[in-house]
N, C-alpha and C positions, 0 to 999 in steps of 0.2 A: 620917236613916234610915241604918240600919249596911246595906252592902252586903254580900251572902256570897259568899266568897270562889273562885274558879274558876279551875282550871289548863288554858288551852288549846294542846294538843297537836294542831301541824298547824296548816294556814291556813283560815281562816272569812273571811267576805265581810262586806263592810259592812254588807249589813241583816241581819245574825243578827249583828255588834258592836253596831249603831243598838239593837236591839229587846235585845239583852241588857246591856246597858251600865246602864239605871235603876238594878237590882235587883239586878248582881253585880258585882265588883271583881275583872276580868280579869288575870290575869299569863300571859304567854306564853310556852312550855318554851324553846322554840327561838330564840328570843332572851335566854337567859341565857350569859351567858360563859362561868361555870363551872358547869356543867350539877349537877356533884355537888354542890359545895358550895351551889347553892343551896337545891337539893333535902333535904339536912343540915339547913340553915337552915329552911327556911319548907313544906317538905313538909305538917307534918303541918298548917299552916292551910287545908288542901282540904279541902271537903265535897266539891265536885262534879270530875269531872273532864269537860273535853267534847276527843273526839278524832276519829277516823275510822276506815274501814275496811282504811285500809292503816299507818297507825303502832297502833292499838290502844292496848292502857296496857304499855309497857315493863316489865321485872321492878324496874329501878331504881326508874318511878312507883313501881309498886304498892306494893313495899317501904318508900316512901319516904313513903306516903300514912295510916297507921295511921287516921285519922279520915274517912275517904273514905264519903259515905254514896251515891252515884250516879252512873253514867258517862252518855254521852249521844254515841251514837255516829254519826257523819254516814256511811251505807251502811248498805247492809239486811246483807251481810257483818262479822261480826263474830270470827274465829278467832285474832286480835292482842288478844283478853281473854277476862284467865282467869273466863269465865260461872260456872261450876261453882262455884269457891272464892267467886267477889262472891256468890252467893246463898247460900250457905253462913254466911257472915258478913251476911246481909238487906244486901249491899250493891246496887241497883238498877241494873240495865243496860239498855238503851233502844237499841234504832239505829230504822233508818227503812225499815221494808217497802213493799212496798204500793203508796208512791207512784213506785215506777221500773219496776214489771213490764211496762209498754208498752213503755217505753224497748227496755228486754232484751231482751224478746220481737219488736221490730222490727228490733234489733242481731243475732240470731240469723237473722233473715229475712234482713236484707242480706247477711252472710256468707254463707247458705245460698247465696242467688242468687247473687253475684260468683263464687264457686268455683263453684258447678255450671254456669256458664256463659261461666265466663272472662270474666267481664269487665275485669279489667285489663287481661290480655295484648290482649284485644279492642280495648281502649280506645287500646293503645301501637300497634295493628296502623291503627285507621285514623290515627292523629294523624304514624305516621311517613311516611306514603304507599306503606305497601306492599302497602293494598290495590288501590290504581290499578298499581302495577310485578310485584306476586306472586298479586294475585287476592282471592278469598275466603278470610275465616276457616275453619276449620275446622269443622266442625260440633261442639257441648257437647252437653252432657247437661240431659235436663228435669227440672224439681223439681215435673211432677206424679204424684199417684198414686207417691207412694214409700212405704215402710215408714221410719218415722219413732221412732226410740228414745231417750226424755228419760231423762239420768240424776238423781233428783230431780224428783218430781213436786209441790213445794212450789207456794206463791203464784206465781211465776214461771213455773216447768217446768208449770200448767196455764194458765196462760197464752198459753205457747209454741203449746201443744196446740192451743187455739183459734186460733192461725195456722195450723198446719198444716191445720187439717182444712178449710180457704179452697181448698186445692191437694189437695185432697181424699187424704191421707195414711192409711196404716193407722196407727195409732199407737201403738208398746209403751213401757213402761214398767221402770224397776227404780228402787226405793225400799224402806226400812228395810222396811216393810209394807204390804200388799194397800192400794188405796184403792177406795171406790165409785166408781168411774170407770167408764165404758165402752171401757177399753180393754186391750190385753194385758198381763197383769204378768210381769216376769219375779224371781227371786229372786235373781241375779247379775246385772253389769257384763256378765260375758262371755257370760251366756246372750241377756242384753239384743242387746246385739252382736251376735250371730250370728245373731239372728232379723232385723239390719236392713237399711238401706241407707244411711241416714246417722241419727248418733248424736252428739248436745248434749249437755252436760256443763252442768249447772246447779245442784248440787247443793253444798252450804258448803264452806267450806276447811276447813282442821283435820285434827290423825293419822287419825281416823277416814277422812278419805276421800283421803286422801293417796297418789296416785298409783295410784286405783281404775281411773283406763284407761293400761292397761300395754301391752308388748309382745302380752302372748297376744291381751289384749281386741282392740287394732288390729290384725293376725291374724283374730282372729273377725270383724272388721266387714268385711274382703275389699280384695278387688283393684278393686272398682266402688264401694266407699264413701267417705262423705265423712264426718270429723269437725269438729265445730264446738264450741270451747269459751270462754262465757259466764260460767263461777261463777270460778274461783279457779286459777290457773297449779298449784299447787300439787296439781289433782286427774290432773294429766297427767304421767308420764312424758315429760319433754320428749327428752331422749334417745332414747327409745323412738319416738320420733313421729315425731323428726329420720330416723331408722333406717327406720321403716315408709313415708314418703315415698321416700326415696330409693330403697330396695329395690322400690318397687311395690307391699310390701303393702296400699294402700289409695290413693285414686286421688286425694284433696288432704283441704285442710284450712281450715277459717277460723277462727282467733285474736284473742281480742280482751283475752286473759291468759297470761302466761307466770310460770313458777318465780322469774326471777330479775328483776322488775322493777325499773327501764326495761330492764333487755338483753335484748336478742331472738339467741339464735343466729343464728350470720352464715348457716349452713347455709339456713335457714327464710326467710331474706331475698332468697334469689336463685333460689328455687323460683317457677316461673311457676304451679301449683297449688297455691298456698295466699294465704290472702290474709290480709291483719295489721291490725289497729286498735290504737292506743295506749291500750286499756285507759279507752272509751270509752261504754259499755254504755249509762250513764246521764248521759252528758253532754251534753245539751240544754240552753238555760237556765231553761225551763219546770220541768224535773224537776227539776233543781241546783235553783232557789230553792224548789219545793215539801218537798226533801229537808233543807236551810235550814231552812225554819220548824218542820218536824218536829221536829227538834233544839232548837230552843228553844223549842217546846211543852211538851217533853219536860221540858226544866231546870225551865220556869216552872211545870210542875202539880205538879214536886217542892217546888219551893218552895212554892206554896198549902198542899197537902196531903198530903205525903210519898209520892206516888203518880205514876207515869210513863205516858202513854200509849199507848206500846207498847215492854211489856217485852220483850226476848228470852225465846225460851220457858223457860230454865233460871229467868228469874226472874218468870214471871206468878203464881207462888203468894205473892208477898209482898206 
């Protein structure tokens, strides 16, 4: 049996090599030497490409890939591929929704709590002993009954929703458009903001949403809010955030994506209200291997039948 050919971008785990290994004849980008030259060479033998949410397909892939008929991407994020032009050319694009919105949705709760309650600084205040030499913590802030503002109200950002509304939250909204929800919509970022008290960012990467909370936005969230962002570094002014921290306009933050990753401003590092995750949302091993076999679900129903399991929406008409 001829195996079809697939170029894997990025590292995959042994049971999505084990389970795709029958049926395709893997070559791996990031172990070639000469990255150009091989790509010259042997590009255009791809039908499939499988990548991720954070390498995406390169301009050099894509360029390089003329016979490329499916991508297959590991994360529900996908703004490292050009969606628009692959469905343009019936080329299929695939990532993995759906099975990480707990994940997120709980990563968004941890954050929420650790900065509204300090728990770091909490955590270094009993471990150093100075609550027996200087006393009590300081009194935090509750995260019941808040005003609660999801940027993107997607699979996820309703998701989130049903945590908040545990902690019994009002809950607004700002998205492309209206949804039937029961809850506030607003038609700006910053009107979003201004109506809150703390405000999540979950909404995809890409120009379109590229640095939608800005100075003014963190501004309008105030000197008592708290921002928490979950989607993509890239939907954050990071500057602006570093700025609005320091200045007081808004009282912390919990990060679990930045603009330039791995680097985190050293600024952001030494703030005792704000609190950092490495870009951890969906890293569990439950979700990681369910996100796994997405991905080669995805490859293996293109192979059967020319069809993907869950297209990105730019490509569900094909």
């Amino acid at each position: 049996m001829t195996k079809t050919k697939l170029l894997q971008i990025g590292d995959i785990t042994d049971r999505m090599r084990d389970a795709l290994s029958p049926s395709f004849d893997i070559d791996v980008l990031f172990a070639q030497g000469d990255r150009a030259a091989f790509l010259a060479a042997h590009g255009a033998d791809y039908p499939a490409i499988l990548t991720n949410g954070h390498w995406g397909v390169p301009e050099d892939v894509a360029a390089a890939t003329p016979n490329l008929k499916v991508v297959s991407s590991y994360g529900v994020g996908y703004d490292g591929i050009d969606a628009d032009a692959y469905a343009a050319r019936g080329i299929k694009v695939a990532h993995t929704p759906d099975v990480l919105n707990d994940e997120v949705a709980d990563t968004f709760v941890m954050l929420w709590l650790a900065v509204s309650r300090q728990l770091i600084p909490s955590d270094r205040h009993a471990r150093s002993g100075k609550w027996e030499s200087e006393g009590n913590f300081p009194l935090t802030r509750s995260v019941q009954n808040r005003r609660v503002g999801i940027l993107g109200l997607g699979r996820i950002g309703q998701t989130i929703a049903d945590r908040c509304a545990a902690f019994g939250a009002d809950i607004h909204y700002h998205s492309r458009t209206p949804k039937d929800v029961p809850y506030t919509y607003h038609d700006s970022a910053l009107g979003c903001a201004a109506a809150v008290e703390v405000l999540v960012a979950i909404t995809p990467g890409g120009p379109s949403t590229k640095h939608m909370v800005n100075a003014e936005v963190l501004e309008a969230l105030g000197p008592d809010g708290f921002f928490i962002n979950v989607a993509r570094g890239s939907v954050c002014d990071e500057a602006a955030l570093v700025k609005a921290l320091q200045d007081g306009k808004i009282a912390g933050a919990g990060l679990d994506v930045f603009e330039e990753e791995p680097k985190i401003p050293d600024a952001l590092k030494t703030m005792d209200n704000v609190v950092l995750t490495p870009h951890v949302a969906s890293g569990t091993h439950e979700t990681r291997q369910a996100m796994g076999d997405l991905v080669v679900a995805n490859l293996k129903q293109w192979l059967d039948d020319g069809s993907v399991k869950t297209p990105v929406p730019e490509c569900r008409h094909l």
